[in-house]
Every structure is written in C-alpha cells, then in structure tokens.
C-alpha positions in Angstrom: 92.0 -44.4 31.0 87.8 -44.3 30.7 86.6 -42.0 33.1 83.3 -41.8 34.3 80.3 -39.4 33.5 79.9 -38.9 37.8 83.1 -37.3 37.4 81.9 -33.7 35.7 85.2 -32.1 35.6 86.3 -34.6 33.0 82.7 -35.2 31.2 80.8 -32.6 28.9 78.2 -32.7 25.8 81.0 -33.5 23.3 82.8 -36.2 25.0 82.5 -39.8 23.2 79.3 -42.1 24.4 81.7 -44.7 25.6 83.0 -43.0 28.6 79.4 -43.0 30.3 78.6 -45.1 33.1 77.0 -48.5 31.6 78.2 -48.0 28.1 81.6 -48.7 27.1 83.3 -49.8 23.7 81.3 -52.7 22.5 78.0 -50.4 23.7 78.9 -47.7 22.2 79.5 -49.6 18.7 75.7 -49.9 19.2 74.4 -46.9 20.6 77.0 -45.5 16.9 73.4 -47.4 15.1 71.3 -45.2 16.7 73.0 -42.0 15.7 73.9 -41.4 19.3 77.9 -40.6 19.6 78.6 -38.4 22.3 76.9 -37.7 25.5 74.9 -34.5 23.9 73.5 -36.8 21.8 72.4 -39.3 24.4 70.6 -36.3 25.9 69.0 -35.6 22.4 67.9 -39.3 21.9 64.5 -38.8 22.9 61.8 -41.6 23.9 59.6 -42.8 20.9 56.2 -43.3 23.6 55.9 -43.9 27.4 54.0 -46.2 29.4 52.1 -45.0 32.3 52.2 -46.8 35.5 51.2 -43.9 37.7 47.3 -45.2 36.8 47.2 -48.3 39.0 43.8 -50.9 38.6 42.7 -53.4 40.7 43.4 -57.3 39.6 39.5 -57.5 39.2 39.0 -54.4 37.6 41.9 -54.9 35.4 40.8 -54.7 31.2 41.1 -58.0 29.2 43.7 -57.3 25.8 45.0 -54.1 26.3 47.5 -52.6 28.4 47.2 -51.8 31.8 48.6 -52.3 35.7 48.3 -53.9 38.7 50.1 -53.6 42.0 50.3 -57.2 43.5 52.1 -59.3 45.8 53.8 -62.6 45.0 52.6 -65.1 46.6 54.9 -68.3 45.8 58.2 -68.6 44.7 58.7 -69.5 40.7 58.3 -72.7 39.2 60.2 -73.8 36.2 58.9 -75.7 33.9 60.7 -76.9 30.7 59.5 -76.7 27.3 62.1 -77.9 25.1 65.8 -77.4 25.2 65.8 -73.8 24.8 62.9 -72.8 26.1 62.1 -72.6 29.7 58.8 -71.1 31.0 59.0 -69.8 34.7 55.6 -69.6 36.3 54.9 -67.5 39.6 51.6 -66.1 41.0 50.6 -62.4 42.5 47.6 -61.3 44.4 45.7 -58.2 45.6 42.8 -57.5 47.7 40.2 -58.2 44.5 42.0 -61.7 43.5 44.9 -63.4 41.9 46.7 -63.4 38.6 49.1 -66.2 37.4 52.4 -65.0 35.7 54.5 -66.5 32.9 58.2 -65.5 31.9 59.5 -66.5 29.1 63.1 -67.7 28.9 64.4 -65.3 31.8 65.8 -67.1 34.9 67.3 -63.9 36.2 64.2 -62.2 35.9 61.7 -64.8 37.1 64.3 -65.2 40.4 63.6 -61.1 41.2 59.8 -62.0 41.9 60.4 -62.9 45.9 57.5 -64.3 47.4 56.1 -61.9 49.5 57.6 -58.6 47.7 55.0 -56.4 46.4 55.7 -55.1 42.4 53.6 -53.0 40.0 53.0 -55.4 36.7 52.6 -53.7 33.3 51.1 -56.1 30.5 48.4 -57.2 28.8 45.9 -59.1 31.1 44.2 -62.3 29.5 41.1 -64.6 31.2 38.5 -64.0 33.3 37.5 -64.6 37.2 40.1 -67.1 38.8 41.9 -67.4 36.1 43.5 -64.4 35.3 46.9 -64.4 33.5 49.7 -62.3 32.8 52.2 -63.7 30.2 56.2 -61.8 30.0 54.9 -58.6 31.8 57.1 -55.4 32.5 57.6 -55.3 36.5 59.4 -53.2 39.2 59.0 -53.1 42.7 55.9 -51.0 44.1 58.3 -48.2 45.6 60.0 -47.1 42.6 57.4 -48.4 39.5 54.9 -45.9 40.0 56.0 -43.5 37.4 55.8 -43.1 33.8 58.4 -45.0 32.1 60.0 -43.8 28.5 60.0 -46.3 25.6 63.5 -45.8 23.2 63.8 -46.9 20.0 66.0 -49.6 20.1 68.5 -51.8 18.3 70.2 -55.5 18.5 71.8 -55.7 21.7 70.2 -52.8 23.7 67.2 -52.8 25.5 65.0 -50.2 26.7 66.3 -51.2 29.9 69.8 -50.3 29.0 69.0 -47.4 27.2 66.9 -46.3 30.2 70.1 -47.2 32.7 72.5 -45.0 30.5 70.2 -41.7 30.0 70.0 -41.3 33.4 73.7 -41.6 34.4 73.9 -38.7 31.5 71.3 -36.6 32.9 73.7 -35.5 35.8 74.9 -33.0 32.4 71.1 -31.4 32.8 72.1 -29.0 34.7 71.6 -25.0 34.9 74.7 -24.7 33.1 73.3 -26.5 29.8 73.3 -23.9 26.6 70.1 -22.9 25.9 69.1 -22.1 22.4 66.1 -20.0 23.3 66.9 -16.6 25.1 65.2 -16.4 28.4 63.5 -12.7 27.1 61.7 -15.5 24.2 61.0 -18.3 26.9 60.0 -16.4 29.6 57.1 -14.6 26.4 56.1 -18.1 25.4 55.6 -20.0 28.7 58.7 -22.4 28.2 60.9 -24.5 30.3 64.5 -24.1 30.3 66.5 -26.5 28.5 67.7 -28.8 31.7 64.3 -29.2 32.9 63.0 -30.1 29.5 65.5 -32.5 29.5 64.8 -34.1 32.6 61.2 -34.2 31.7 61.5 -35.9 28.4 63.6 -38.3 29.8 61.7 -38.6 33.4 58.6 -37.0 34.1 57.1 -36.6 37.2 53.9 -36.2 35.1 52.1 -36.6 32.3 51.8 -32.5 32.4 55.5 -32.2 32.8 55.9 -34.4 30.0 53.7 -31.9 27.9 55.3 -29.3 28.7 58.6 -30.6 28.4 57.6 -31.4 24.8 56.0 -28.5 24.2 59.6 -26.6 24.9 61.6 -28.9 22.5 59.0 -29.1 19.5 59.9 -25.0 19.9 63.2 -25.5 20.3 63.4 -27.3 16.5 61.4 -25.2 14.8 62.4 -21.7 16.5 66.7 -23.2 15.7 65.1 -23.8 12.4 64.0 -20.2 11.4 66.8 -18.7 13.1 68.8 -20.6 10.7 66.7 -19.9 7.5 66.7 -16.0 8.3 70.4 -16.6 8.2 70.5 -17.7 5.3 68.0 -14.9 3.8 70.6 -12.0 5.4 73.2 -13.4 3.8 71.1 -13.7 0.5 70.5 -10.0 0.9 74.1 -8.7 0.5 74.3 -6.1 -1.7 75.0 -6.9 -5.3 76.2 -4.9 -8.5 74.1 -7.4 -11.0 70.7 -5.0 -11.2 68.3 -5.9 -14.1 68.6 -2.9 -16.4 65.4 -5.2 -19.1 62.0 -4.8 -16.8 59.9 -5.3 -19.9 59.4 -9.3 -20.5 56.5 -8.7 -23.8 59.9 -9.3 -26.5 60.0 -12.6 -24.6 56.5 -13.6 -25.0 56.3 -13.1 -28.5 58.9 -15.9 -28.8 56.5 -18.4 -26.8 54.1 -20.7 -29.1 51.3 -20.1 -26.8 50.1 -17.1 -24.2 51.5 -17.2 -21.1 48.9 -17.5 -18.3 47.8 -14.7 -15.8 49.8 -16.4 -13.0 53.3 -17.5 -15.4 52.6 -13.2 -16.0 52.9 -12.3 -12.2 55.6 -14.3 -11.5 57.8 -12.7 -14.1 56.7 -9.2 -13.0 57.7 -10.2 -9.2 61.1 -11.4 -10.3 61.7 -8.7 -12.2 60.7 -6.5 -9.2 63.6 -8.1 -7.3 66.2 -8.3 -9.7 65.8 -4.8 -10.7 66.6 -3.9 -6.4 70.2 -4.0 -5.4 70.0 -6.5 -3.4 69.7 -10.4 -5.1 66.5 -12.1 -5.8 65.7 -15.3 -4.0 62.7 -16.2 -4.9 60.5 -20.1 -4.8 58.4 -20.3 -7.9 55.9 -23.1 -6.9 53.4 -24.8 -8.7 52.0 -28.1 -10.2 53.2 -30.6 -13.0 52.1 -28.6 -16.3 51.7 -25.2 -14.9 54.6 -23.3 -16.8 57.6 -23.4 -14.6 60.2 -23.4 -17.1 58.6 -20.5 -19.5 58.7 -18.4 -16.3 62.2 -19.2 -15.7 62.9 -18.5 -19.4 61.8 -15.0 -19.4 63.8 -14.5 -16.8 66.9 -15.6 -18.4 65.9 -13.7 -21.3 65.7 -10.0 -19.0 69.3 -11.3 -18.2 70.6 -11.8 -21.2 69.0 -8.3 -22.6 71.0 -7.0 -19.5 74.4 -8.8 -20.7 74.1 -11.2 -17.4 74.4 -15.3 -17.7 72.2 -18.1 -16.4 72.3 -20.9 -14.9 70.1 -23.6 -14.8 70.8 -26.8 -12.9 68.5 -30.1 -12.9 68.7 -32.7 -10.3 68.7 -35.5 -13.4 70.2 -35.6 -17.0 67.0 -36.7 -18.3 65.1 -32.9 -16.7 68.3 -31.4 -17.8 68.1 -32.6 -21.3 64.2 -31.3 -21.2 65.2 -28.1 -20.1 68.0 -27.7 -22.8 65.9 -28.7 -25.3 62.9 -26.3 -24.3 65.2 -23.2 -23.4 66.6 -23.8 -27.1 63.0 -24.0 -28.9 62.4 -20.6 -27.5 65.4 -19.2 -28.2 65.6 -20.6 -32.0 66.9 -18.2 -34.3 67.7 -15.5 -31.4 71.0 -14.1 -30.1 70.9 -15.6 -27.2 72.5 -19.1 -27.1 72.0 -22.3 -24.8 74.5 -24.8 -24.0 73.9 -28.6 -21.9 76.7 -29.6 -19.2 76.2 -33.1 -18.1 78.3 -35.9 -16.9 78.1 -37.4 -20.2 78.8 -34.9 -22.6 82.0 -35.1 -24.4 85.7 -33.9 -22.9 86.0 -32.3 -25.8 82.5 -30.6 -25.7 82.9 -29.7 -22.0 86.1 -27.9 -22.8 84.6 -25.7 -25.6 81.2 -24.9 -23.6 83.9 -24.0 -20.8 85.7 -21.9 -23.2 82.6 -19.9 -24.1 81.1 -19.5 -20.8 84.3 -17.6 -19.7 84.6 -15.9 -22.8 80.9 -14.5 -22.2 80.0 -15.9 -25.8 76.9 -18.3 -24.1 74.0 -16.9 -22.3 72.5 -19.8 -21.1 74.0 -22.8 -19.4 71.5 -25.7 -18.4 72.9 -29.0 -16.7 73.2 -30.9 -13.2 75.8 -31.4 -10.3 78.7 -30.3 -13.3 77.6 -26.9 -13.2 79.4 -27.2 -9.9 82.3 -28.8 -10.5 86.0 -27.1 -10.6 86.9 -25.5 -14.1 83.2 -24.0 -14.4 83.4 -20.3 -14.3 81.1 -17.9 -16.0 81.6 -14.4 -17.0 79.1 -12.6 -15.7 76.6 -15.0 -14.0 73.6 -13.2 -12.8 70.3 -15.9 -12.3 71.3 -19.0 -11.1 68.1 -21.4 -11.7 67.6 -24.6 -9.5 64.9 -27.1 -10.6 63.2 -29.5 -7.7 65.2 -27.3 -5.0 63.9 -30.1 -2.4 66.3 -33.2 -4.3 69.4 -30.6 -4.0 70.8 -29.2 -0.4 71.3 -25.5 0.6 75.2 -26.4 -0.2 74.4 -26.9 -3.8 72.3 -24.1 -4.1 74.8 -22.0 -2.8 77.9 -23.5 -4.5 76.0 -22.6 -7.5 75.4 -19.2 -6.8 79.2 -18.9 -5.5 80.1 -19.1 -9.5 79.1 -15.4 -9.6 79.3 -12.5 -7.3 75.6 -12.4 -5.2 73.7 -13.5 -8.7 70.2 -13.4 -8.8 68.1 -16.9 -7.4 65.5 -18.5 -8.5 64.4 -22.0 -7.3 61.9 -23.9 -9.2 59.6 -26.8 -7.7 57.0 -29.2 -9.4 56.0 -30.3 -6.3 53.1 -28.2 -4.3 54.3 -27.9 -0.9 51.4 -26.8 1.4 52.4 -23.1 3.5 53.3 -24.4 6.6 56.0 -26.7 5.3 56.8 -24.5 2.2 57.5 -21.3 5.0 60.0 -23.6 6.7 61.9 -25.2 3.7 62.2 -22.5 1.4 62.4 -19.4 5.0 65.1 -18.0 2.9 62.7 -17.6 -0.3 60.1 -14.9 -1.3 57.3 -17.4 -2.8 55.5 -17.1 -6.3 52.6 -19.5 -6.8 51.5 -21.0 -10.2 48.1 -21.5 -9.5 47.0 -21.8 -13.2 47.2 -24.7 -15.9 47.6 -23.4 -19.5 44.5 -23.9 -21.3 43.1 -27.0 -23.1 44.6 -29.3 -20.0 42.2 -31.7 -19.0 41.8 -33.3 -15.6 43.6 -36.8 -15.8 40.8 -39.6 -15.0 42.4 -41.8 -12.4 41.4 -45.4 -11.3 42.3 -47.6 -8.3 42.6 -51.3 -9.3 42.9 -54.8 -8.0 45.5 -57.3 -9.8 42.4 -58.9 -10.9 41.6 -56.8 -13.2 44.9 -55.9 -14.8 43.9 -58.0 -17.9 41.0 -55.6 -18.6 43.2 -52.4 -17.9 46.1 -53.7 -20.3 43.2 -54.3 -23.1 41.9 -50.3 -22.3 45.7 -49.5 -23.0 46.1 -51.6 -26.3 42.8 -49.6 -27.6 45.0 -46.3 -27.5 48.1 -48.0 -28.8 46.1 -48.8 -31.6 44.6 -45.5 -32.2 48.6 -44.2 -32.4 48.7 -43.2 -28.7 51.1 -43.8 -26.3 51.5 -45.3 -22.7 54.1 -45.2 -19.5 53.8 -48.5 -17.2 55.2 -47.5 -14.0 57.4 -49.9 -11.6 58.5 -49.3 -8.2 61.4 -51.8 -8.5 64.4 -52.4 -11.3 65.0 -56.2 -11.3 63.4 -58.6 -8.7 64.3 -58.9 -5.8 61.4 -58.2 -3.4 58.6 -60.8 -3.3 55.1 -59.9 -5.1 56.8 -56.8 -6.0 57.0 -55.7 -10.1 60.2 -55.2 -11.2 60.6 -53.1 -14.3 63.0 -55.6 -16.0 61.1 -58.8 -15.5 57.7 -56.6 -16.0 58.9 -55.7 -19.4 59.9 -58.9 -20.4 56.5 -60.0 -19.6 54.5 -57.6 -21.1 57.0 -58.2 -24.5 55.7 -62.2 -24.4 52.1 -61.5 -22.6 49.4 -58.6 -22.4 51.4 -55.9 -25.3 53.0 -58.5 -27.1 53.9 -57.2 -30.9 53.6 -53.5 -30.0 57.0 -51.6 -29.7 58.1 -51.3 -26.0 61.1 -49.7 -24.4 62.6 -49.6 -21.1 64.1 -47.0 -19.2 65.5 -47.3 -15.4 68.1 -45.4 -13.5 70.7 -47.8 -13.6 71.2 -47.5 -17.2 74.0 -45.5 -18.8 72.9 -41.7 -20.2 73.2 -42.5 -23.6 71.0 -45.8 -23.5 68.7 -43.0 -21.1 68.5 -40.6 -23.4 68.1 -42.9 -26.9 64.9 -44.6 -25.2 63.2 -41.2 -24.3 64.4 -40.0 -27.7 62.5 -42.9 -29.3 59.5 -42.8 -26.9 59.2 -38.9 -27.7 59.3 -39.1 -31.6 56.7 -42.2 -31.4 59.2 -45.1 -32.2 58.1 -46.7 -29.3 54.4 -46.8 -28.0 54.9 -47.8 -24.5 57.8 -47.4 -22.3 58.2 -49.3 -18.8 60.3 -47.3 -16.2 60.9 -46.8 -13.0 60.5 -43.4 -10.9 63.7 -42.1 -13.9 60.0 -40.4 -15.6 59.0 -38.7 -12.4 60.0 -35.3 -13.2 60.5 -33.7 -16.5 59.5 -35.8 -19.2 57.1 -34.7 -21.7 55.2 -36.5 -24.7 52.0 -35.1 -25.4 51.3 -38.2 -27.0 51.5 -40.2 -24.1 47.8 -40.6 -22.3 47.9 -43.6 -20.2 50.0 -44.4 -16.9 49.5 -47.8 -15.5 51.2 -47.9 -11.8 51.8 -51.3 -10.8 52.5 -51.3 -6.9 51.1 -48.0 -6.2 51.1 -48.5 -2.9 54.9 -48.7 -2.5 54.8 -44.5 -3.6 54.0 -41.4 -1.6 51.2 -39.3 -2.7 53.2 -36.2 -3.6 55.0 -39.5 -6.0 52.1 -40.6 -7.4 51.0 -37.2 -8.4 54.0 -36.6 -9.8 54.2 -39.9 -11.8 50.7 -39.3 -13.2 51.8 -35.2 -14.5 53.8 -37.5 -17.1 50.8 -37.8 -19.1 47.9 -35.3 -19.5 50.2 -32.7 -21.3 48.3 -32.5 -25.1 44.8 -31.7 -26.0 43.8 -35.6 -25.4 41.7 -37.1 -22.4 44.1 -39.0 -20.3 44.5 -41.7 -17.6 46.0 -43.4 -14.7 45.9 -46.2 -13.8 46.7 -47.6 -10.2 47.2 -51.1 -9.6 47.5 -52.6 -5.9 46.5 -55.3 -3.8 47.5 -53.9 -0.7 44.7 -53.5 2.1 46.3 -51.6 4.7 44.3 -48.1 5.4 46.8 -45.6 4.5 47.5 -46.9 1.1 43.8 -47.3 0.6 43.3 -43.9 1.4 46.2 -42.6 -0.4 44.7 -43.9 -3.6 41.3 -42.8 -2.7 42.8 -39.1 -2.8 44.1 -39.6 -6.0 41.6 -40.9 -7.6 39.1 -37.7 -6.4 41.5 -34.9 -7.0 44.2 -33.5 -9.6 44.9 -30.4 -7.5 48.3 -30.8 -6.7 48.5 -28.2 -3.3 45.2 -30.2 -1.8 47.4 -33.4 -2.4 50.2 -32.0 -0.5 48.4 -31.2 2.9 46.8 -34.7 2.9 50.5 -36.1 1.9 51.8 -33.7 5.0 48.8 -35.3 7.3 49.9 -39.0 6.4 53.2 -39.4 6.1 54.9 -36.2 7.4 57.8 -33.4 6.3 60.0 -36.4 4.9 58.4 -37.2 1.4 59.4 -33.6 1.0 62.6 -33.5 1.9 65.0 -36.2 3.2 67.0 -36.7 6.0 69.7 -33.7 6.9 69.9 -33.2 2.9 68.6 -30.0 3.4 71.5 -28.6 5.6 69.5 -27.5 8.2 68.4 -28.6 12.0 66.8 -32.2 11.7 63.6 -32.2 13.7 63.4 -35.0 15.7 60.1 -34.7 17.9 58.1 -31.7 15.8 55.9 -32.6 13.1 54.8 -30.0 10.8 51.4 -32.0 9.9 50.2 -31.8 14.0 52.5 -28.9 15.7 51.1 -25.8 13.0 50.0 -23.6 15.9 53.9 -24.0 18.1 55.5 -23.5 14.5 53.6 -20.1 13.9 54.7 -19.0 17.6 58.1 -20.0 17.0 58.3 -18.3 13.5 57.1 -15.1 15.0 60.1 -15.4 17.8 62.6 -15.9 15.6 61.2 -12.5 13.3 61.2 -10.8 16.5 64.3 -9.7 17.0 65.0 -9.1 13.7 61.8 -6.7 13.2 63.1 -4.9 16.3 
C-alpha cells in the first residue's frame, strides 16, 4: 500500500520517489529522467535559477522586453477567443493605480478561469507596448498573498512542470529537519560561518531571501567540495600503506645514456622526485603533468628502468590501443638491445600471444608490460609488480587505477596526463597525487602557427596543404563526426571520399576512425607513420598519442564542435620534428564562445594558459566526465567561479588530519 511522505514514521531519505505526495508511479518514471529516485534525491535536485517576485513595479513603471512584476487586479472576467481548432487564446485585463495591462493565455482554460475579476495577483512576464496599451502575453501568476516570494526554476523534462516539481519538493521538505545527517561537523561549520544542512535545504528550495539563498548556497557549494577532499585524502591514506617494494636503483644516468637525445631540466626533476618516493617505504603516488611533446613517456621510462634494476615489474596502461601501441613501441626503442624486455597486451593480440606474455609475466621473465583495460582482466598476474603506470588518468576512473595497482602488493603509482590541468582543478582531481610539472619542451620544437578560417576559404587552405604534400610532408584533416548524420556537419567518411574525388585528388590518403577494427587501426597509422600515405582523415582516434614527425599540417573542419583543452590536444599531433608547422581551424559558427575559443588558440601554444581559459568557459567537465571519476559529483560548485570556497574547504578537510 503507497504511503504518504506526511506520514514520517514510514518515509526517510532512501525510500523510492513514488511514495511522495504528488508523485506516484507514472511520475516517478519521469522524475527516474531527471536522476531523482528516492526522496534524498528530491532534496538534492536543486533549482537551476530563481525568479524574484519580492521586487514588485508599478504597471507604468514596468520595463518594456525584459522580465519583471506587477501586482494588479483583474478587472473583467476572460474572454475566449478562437484561433483555429487547437488553439484558443483567453484574453482578460488587470489594473493598478498607474494604469492597465491586457493579458493573453495561450491554450489554458484552467488557468485563464483562476483570474476572478476582482482578485488581486502578482504577474511575472515580459511586458510589451507602451501607454494604454500595455500587454502581457502567457505570464507566470499567483495571488498577491502568497506570490511575493522568490520562486525556484527546476530543470525539467516531458511531462513535469516547474509547477509540479515545485508541488513535490515541498511535500519532501517535511524530511529537512534537525535530524538530517550532516556531512560537515558542527566544530568545521560553526569556523566557517555555515548553515546546517536542513536549513540549507529549505533555503535552496525556499528562500525567504535572496541572502538566505546566498547563504544557503554558499553551505552546499562547501558541502561538495569539502565531501570531495575528505574523499581524495581517503584515498591518499590508503595509498600510504606501508609497502615492502623500496627502490634499491636511485641513480637514473645508465638510463639516459640509452635516450637518443638529453633529457630536459624538468623530464630530470621529475625522475629525481619519483625516485625520492619510491625509495620511502611507503608507495609513490605521484601526477606527472605536462603538455603534448613535453617528455612524459621518457620520464615514465626511467622509472621503469630503476625498477627493473631493482628486480620489480611495470605496468603501463593506455586508455586506447593506438597510445598503447605508441608506448610499446617507444619503451622498446629504448630498451633495444638491453636486458630488460617489453611486452603489448591488448584486446587484439593473439590467444596464443596473450597466453605466452601471461606465462612470462608470472614467471618474472618480462619487465615491462604496456597495454589497456586487459591489463586488468582475470588471468593477469605479475610476479613482482612494483610501478603501475596510467596514461590520461582523467579517461580512466579511480576503480581502474586501483584495480591495476591491486595486481601487486601496494606497488609504486605513477599517473601520466597530456592534458594541463590548471591547480585548482588539478588539486581536486588528482587530491590523492603528489604533482610533478613538465614545464619544458625538448629543444628544436617550434610554436605551431595556428589559423581560424571561414568555409570560404577552405579551397585556399587545401592548396597551402598540397604545397607540403608536394615537398614529401604530411597532413592530418580532422572531423568531428564518422559518417553523416548531422546536418552541415563533416563527417570523416563522406569528407574523405570527397577530398579522394575533389581538393587532394591523386595524392595517397587514409582514413582512420574509432569504429574500425584494431588491425585496420593499426595498418593505417602504420602506413601514415612510414610515409605510405601523405594525409590521413580521422576522427578524435589521433587525439592522444600519435606521433609522425613528418606530419606538419592539421586542418580541423568543425572546430567549433571541440573543447579547447580538444583542440589543443588535436593540434600536439603535429609540431613534433624540426619542421615549422600548422593548424588549421575551419568554422562557420558565429556564436561567442566558439569565436573566442578559436581566438585562444590561435594566440597561444601554452597548454596550462589554455586550460584556465578552458576551466573559465566551459567548466570541470571537459576534464573529466560525469561520475567516471568515482568520486562526489558536484552539482551546484563550479571550480572556474567558487576558487576562494574550494581553498576554505580544502583547508577543513586537512584540518583534522594535520591535528
């Protein structure tokens, strides 16, 4: 039998959605669209905006075109007045002291038929005309005597409106009570000025003002980002267990005198801080952070060469084959002709292969193993695994990263990331990493010349792109889509069918997307690489990883359908030999953040400087997505606007631990 959220006895946070007041089965099937399950959930579904109708104008005073209200009386009943079948226009007026406005609803019987002649209500809308002929078409209304408030705006779905959604939050708020749990300790609220849970909850829902509302904000955006640290120093106590795998090789020189170049001062001091931790008994977990090109992989290298003069094993896993494949391929040009030896575990290798790699691993007869989610899988067990590796920690969840590291006993960590995260956000992602910063490019890399486009001009660019072909260069033509399906949109299928019959006709082009089977994957880049092909059209597949020094131009087609942080990434693809290179962005769009995100690309190539104006327009998400990260989703906090509330909450949750 459905009970009722009035009765408490039987109603708590957990209990399903559809036994609240107002909601229901069929409700509830839609509130399930909204995320919103159980009545804890309802009180975590937070307004999107409000509307104030506390600030009440005069029907005179009242601004033409945007929002505002007016408190009014009606003075004759509603007329309707038929349109066409289904439509029905019901036409009243109101008045004030200062004059008279004429009001429309649209299709709504039951709501024109609440406006009683006589009955004062306050009116929320947009106010159109001038002198005697003011109108206001489909505005919100309530009567005067419970309108004058601010009133919360939910995001909504098919089937519920802000009405309902409204009607149903309050029947749940009767669970605001005292007896709410309260994440924050009173000792931390009572230091930082912030309202208990129940009255935060009240207040987001139904404030009294728009100071409450502040405040009650204020508390939550804390909430998230205190439940957040708490959660990431967790994770960093648990990192710090004890472990028997101490690095007996502190010296990396025997390393570098395998490398074909000289490391750089910054690839140098990340090694040395490494080593630093995994000579401790406790296990490194470390963030080695910088941009495309700045020597990730030859830092993680010399750690796994400490290791294996140490008689530990690696692990390095790759979110894709294709970055797998690159980092099985570097890790073996290094060690060419060495004692250590590298082995590749992908979905695609051979049952036979994967049972003799498996074979050796256990056996302790392979130092190295590079590969993706099958380093994970059952059947996988290493001898004596002591670094586990992660490359572009932010595609992978905490999970992973730990499922990995659950192969050995407390191994070593070390979590790799091409993409510059600016402090804030990279303090709150990686809370359970120490940080090392690549700050340097190896020498000889040149900036990457970048240009912003029209379609009109895309003859002109494709001509600048055959000159290199012709000089034995090579090219990447970048398309957001694989086969078409989105109007005006480039789809990398069609597009290099196109380009075949049109603008690169006779030169040798390949294709590569991420629906394609790993072989066909890896025979394209193999082609591309060696110079079989001069231009390859792909999809994002070339984002991360890649490398042919050959290539110096990327045309983008669409760019505004990427992120910054994206396009940066995209463009790292070429740039990587002693040759000038360039992108190429091509866009019609004309909306201001895309114009603005290619105007940043075009002026910069520093990667971190990308990232905070990447942060500042489109938030925490191009960084990671939703929930993959395993940890609290924030929900009202933004880590582009809220800096100074994150700081306070990062000190309260190191409080009690530096105690």
């Amino acid at each position: 039998m459905a009970f009722m959220i009035n009765d408490k006895s039987n109603l708590g946070l957990t209990s399903n959605i559809k036994y609240i007041k107002g909601v229901g089965e069929q409700r509830a099937k839609l509130f399930k669209r909204l995320e919103v399950l159980t009545a804890g959930d309802l009180l975590r579904f937070y307004p999107r905006t409000y509307n104030d109708w506390t600030h009440i104008v005069s029907i005179a005073q009242a601004p033409s075109e945007e929002p505002c209200c007016v408190c009014a009386t009606v003075d004759v009943p509603a007329t309707t007045h038929k349109v066409r079948s289904d439509m029905a226009l019901y036409k009243t007026r109101a008045r004030d002291d200062t004059g008279s406005i004429y009001i429309t609803i649209f299709n709504s019987e039951y709501s024109a038929m609440r406006l009683k002649e006589n009955e004062e209500f306050i009116f929320y809308g947009v106010m159109s005309g001038t002198g005697r002929t003011r109108q206001l078409n489909s505005p919100l209304f309530e009567p005067s005597d419970t309108g004058r408030r601010i009133h919360p705006v939910y995001p909504l779905t098919a089937g519920l409106s802000n009405k309902i959604i409204t009607k149903v939050v309050e029947s749940a708020l009767v669970l605001a009570d005292e007896k709410l749990p309260d994440p924050i300790p009173a000792e931390i609220r009572e230091r930082y000025g912030l309202y208990p849970l129940h009255r935060a909850i009240r207040n987001i829902h139904k404030p009294q003002s728009m100071e409450d509302l502040e405040a009650a904000r204020y508390r939550l955006i804390f909430e998230e980002f205190y439940t957040l640290q708490v959660n990431l120093l967790d994770l960093k106590r648990r990192n710090k267990q004890p472990t028997e795998l101490k690095l007996s090789c502190t010296d990396p020189s025997g390393f570098y005198g395998l490398l074909p170049f000289e490391p750089t001062g910054a690839q140098r001091r990340a090694v040395l801080e490494a080593l630093e931790d995994m000579g401790s008994s406790v296990p490194m977990s470390r963030l080695v952070q910088g941009d495309v090109g700045s020597g990730k992989t030859a830092v993680a290298a010399a750690l796994c060469w400490c290791a294996a003069q140490s008689e530990m094993q690696s692990a390095l896993m790759a979110p894709t084959e294709i970055l797998a494949e690159q980092h099985f391929k570097t890790l073996s040009g290094f060690f060419d002709g060495t004692q250590i030896r590298v082995e590749l575990l992908t979905g695609s290798v051979t049952t036979a292969n994967k049972r003799r790699i498996r074979e050796s691993l256990a056996a302790g007869e392979l130092q190295i193993l590079v590969g993706t989610h099958a380093l994970i899988s059952e059947g996988v067990e290493f001898q004596r695994l002591g670094l586990v590796i992660t490359d572009e920690q932010h595609r992978f969840g905490v999970k992973q990263r730990e499922a990995l590291a659950a192969k050995g006993r407390n191994p070593h960590m070390l979590v790799m990331s091409a993409t510059p995260i600016p402090r804030t956000l990279a303090l709150t992602i990686y809370g359970d990493l120490d940080v090392s910063i690549l700050d340097e490019l190896p020498p000889g890399r040149k900036a990457i010349e970048t240009y912003a486009i029209d379609s009109g001009k895309r003859e002109r660019a494709f001509n600048y792109v055959k000159k290199h072909l012709d000089s034995g260069l090579q090219a990447y033509v970048v398309c957001p889509l694989v086969e078409e399906g989105e109007q005006d949109l480039a789809a990398a299928v069609s597009y290099f069918e196109r380009l075949q019959r049109r603008q690169l006709a006779g030169y040798r082009l390949g294709l590569l997307h991420g629906r394609m089977k790993a072989a066909e994957k890896e025979q394209v880049m193999s082609d591309f690489a060696s110079g079989k092909l001069q231009a390859l059209v792909a999809t994002t597949v070339i984002e991360v990883g890649v490398d042919v020094p050959n290539a110096v131009i990327m045309v983008i087609e669409n760019a505004e359908r990427f992120g910054l942080s994206q396009l940066h990434q995209l463009r790292g693809r070429v740039g990587r030999g002693r040759e000038s290179s360039t992108c190429i962005l091509i866009s019609d769009a004309q909306n201001k953040t895309a114009l603005e995100r290619m105007k940043i690309l075009c002026s910069t190539n520093d990667g971190f400087k990308i990232s905070e104006e990447d942060l500042r327009l489109r938030g925490p998400g191009d960084f990671f997505g939703k929930r993959q990260h395993g940890l609290p989703e924030l929900k009202l906090a933004s880590m582009a606007e809220d800096v100074e509330i994150l700081r306070k909450a990062q000190e309260a949750a190191l409080r009690p631990v530096e105690s």
